[in-house]
N, C-alpha and C positions, 0 to 999 in steps of 0.2 A: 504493500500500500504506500510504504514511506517514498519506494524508488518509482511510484505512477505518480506522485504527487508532485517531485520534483522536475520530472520530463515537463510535463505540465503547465511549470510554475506560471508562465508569464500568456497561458490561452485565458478570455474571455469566457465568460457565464454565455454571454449571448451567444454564442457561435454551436453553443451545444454538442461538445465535444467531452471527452473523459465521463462522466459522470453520467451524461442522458446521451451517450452510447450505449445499446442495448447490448453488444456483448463484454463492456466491462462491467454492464451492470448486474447481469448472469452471473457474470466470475465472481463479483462480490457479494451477492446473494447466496453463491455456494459458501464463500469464505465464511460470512455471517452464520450460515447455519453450522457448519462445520465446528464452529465458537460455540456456539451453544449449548452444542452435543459433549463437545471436549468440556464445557463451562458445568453441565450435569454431573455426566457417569465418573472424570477422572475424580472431582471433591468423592464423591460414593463410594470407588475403589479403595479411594486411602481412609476412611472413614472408614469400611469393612477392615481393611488391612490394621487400624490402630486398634480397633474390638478385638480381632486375632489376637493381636501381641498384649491387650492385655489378659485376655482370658488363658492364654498359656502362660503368662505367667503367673497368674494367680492358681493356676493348678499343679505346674510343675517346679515352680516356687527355686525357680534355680535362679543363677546371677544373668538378667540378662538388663542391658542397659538401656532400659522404657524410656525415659523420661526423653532421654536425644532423640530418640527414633520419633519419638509422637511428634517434638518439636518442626522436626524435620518435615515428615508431613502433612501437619497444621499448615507449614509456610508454603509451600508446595501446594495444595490444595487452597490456600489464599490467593497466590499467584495467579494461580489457572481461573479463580473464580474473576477475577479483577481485571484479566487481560482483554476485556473492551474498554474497559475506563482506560488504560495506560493506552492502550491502542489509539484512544481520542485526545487521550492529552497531546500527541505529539503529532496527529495528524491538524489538533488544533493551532500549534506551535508553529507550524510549517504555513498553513494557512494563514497567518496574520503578516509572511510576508508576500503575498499574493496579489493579483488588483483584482480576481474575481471569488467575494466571499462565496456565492452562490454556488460554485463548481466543488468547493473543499467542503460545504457545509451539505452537499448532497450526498457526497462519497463519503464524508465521515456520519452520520447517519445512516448510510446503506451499511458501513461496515458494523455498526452495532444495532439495525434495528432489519431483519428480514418485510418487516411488514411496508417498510419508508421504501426498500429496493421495489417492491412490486408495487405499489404507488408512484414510483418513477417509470417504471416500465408501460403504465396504465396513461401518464400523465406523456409522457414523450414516443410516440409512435414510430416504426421505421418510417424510414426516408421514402419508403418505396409506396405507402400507405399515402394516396390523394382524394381527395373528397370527389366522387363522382359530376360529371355533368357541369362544370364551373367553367362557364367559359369568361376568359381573362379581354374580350373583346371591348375598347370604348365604347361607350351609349353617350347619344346627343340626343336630347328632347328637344323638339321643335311645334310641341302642340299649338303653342300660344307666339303671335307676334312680339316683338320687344316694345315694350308701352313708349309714345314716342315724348314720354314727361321725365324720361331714363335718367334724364340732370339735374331732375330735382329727387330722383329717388330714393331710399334709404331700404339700410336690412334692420330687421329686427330680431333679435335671438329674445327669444323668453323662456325664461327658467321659472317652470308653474309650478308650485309648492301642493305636493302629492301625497297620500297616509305615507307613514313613516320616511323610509328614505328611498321611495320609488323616484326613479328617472322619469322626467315627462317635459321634455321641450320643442316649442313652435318655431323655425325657421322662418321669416317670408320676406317679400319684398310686395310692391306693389303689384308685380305679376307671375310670383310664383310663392306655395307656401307646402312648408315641408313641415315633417312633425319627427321627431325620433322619440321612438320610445313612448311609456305611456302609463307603465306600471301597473298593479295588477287590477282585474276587472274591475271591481270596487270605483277605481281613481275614475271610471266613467262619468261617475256623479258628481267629480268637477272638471273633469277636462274636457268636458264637451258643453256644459254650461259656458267654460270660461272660453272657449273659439269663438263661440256663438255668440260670448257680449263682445269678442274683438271685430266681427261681423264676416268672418272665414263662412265660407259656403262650398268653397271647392280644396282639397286637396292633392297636389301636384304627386307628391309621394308620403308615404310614410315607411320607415327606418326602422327595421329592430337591431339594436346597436349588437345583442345577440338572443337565440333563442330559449330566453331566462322566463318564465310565469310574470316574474317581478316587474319585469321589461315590458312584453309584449301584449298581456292578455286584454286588456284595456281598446287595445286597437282594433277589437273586434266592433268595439262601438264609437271608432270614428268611422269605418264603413258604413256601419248602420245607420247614421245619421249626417255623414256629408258624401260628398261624392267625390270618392276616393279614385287618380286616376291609376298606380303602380304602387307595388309593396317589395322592398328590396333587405334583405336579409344572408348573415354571412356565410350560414348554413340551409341546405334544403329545410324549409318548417314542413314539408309534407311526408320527407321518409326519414327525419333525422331521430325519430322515435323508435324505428327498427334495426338503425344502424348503430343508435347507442350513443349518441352525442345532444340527446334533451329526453328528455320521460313525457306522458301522456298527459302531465297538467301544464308545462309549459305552451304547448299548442292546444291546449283546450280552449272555445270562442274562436280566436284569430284564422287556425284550419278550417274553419266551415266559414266565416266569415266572407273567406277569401276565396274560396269554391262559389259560393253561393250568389255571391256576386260577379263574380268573372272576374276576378282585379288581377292582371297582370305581374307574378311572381319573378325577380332578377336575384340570384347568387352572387353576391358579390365578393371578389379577391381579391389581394396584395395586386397595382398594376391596373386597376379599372377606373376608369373615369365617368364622371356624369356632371351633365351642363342644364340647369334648370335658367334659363335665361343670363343675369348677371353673377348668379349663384354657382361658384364652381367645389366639385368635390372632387377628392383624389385620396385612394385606398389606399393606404399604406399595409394594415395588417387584415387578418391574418394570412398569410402564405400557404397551411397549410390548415384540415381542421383535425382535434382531439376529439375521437370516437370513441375514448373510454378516461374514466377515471373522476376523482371528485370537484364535483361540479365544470366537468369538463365544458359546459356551456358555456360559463365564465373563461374558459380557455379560448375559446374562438369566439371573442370580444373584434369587434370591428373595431381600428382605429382610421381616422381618416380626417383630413385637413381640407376643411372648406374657406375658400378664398371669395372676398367680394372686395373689388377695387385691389385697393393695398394691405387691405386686412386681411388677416388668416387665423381662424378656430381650431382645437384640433380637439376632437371627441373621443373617449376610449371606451365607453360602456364602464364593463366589469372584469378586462383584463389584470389581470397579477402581474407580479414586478416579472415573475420568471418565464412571462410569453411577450415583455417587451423588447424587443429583438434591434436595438440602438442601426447595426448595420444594414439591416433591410429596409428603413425608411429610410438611411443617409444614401443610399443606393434607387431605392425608389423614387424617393423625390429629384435626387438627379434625372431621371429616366423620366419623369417630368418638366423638368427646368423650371423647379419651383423651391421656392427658399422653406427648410422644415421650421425655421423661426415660426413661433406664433404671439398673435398677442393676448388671447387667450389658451386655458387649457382645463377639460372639463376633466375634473380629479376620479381618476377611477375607482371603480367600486366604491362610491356612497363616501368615499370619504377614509376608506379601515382598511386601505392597500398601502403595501410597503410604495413609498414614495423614492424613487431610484435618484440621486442625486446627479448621477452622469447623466440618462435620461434629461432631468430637467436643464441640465446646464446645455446641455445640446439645443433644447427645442425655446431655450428662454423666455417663458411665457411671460407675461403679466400683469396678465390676473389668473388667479386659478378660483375655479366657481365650484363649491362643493352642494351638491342639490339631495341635501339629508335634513329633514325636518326631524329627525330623532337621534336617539343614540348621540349624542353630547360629550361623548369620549373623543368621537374623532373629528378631524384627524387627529391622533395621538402626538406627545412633544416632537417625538424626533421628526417627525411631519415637518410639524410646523417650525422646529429648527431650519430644517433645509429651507421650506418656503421663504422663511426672513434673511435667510441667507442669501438666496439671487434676487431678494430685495420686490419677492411677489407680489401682487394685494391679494388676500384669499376674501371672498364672500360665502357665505353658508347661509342656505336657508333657512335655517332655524330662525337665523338674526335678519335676513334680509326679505323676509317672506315673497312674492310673487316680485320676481326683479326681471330686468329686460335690459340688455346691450341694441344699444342704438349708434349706427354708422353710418357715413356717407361714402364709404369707400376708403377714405384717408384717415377721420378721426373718429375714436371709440368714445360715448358716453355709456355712463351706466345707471340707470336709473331702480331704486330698492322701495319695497313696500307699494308697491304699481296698484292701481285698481285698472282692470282689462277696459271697462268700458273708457277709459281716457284715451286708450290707442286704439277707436274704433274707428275705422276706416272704412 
């Protein structure tokens, strides 16, 4: 273990190498049990073997020298029971001069926990394992002409304050309005009140950042009551329940919603573009999808950089620190010729995701908007260390209840405690 670690020293977490390699993670899986078994029977053997040597000598009552011999194998049978802890102290030790904690802090958990190895094997699929049917081709909307008032126009992001800490935000412009997300069915009984005091009538798209119940299910009732033209999603929502990458309450509502009315299904991945008039998006994640493992839905979290004028948003759902992959959007967005700078950045997962501080330093947001109206722990300090450190502004809805970023293309205002009907258009 000590001599993989040193090869090693100087590979990245993101690149997903050593550790969420599936056959060093095999070999360590063997190791680990292999400990286990040695960590059982040998302490039992010498513990039968000290009962021996005292009962012969309590019956044969000759000179034999107990006392050393048990010593010996008390410490011997301490050894053996201890050698994961010593195993981790020094894979710990090796690890603090590394730049990726993530790769050391996988491998040493896989080597003392068999159950963390098959959790990585569940959580990190072969290479060779692609999500069916994804096609990576650009899409251009052209439904709607460009309204010709385009210079007096403005975007609006609204961050609608939803039970607990469900995602539910309105995109629009004067001629085009997008929604991501929407949280669970419940959140109906304000999200569709509150489009309706902004005077929304048609929906260009709606967005499931990924396919989570918490996220999506909601959305079954903006079909139902506005007129929804496409629904884009990172994973299939119609076979991703058989494949194993969401369960039957995540697409429960939104699947028949979206049958039943005909709305236009698009997969989206790493490399896809979409042009809603002024509105532009560009997919950076995920590249590939996780078909197994816990809360693998949350693993194949869209991330994606929406651009108006010279501004640029970048959204992440409910992706984890350890599926933000730093080189495939410094690579993608090349292959765009678009800056991954933003000046905002919607905080993943509710708020209680490890916050990657190279990540942030790379995409320099700020503001970072956390759309959690509960749970008041997060983000947690180290969070919000980092945050005050590239000199962020964070807003949370708890404090900012129903807030809205307002832009002309060049400059961001941000307006907090909103009532909708003031932005009825």
């Amino acid at each position: 273990m000590i001599i993989i670690n040193l090869v090693y020293l100087d590979v990245y977490a993101s690149s997903f190498v050593m550790c969420h390699d599936h056959g060093i993670i095999k070999t360590i899986m063997i190791l680990a049990t292999l400990i286990n078994i040695i960590k059982i029977i040998v302490p039992c053997i010498l513990i039968f073997l000290i009962i021996k040597k005292i009962v012969i000598y309590l019956i044969k009552d000759n000179e034999i020298n107990i006392i050393k011999d048990i010593v010996i194998k008390v410490i011997i049978a301490l050894l053996v029971l201890f050698v994961p802890t010593i195993t981790n102290y020094f894979t710990s030790l090796l690890s603090s001069y590394d730049k990726s904690e993530n790769v050391y802090s996988d491998c040493n958990k896989c080597l003392t926990s068999v159950e963390y190895c098959g959790d990585l094997l569940r959580f990190y699929p072969p290479d060779e394992e692609e999500a069916p049917n994804r096609n990576p081709k650009t899409e251009t909307f052209q439904e709607y002409p460009v309204n010709e008032l385009i210079s007096t126009n403005k975007l609006e992001i609204h961050f609608m304050v939803a039970y607990k800490e469900d995602d539910a935000i309105l995109i629009r412009t004067k001629e085009k309005t997008i929604v991501i997300d929407t949280g669970l069915y419940e959140n109906s009984k304000i999200i569709v009140p509150y489009l309706k005091d902004l005077g929304v009538s048609k929906i260009d798209a709606i967005i499931g950042s990924h396919n989570h119940h918490n996220h999506i299910q909601a959305q079954a009732a903006l079909i139902e009551n506005f007129k929804v033209l496409k629904a884009y999603y990172p994973d299939d929502i119609f076979t991703c329940e058989e494949r194993g990458s969401c369960i039957e309450r995540d697409a429960k509502y939104i699947k028949k919603a979206l049958i039943d009315n005909n709305i236009p299904t698009k997969v989206l991945k790493t490399g896809d573009a979409l042009e809603f008039g002024d509105i532009k998006i560009y997919v950076l994640l995920p590249n590939k999808i996780i078909y197994d493992g816990v809360y693998s839905q949350n693993l194949n979290s869209l991330v994606f950089i929406l651009k108006y004028g010279e501004t640029s948003y970048m959204f992440t759902g409910d992706i984890p620190a350890n599926r933000i992959d730093e080189k495939v959007i410094v690579e993608t967005a090349k292959r765009f010729q678009i800056s991954y700078d933003v000046d905002m950045l919607k905080f993943p997962h509710h708020g209680n995701n490890y916050l990657i501080e190279k990540f942030v330093n790379l995409i320099k947001p700020e503001y970072i908007i956390v759309p959690n109206n509960s749970q008041p722990q997060y983000p947690n300090k180290k969070n919000k260390a980092i945050i005050d450190k590239i000199g962020a502004k964070m807003y949370r809805l708890s404090d900012t209840r129903n807030m809205v970023i307002i832009s002309d293309g060049k400059k961001i205002d941000i307006k907090t405690n909103i009532k909708e009907k003031d932005y009825k258009w």
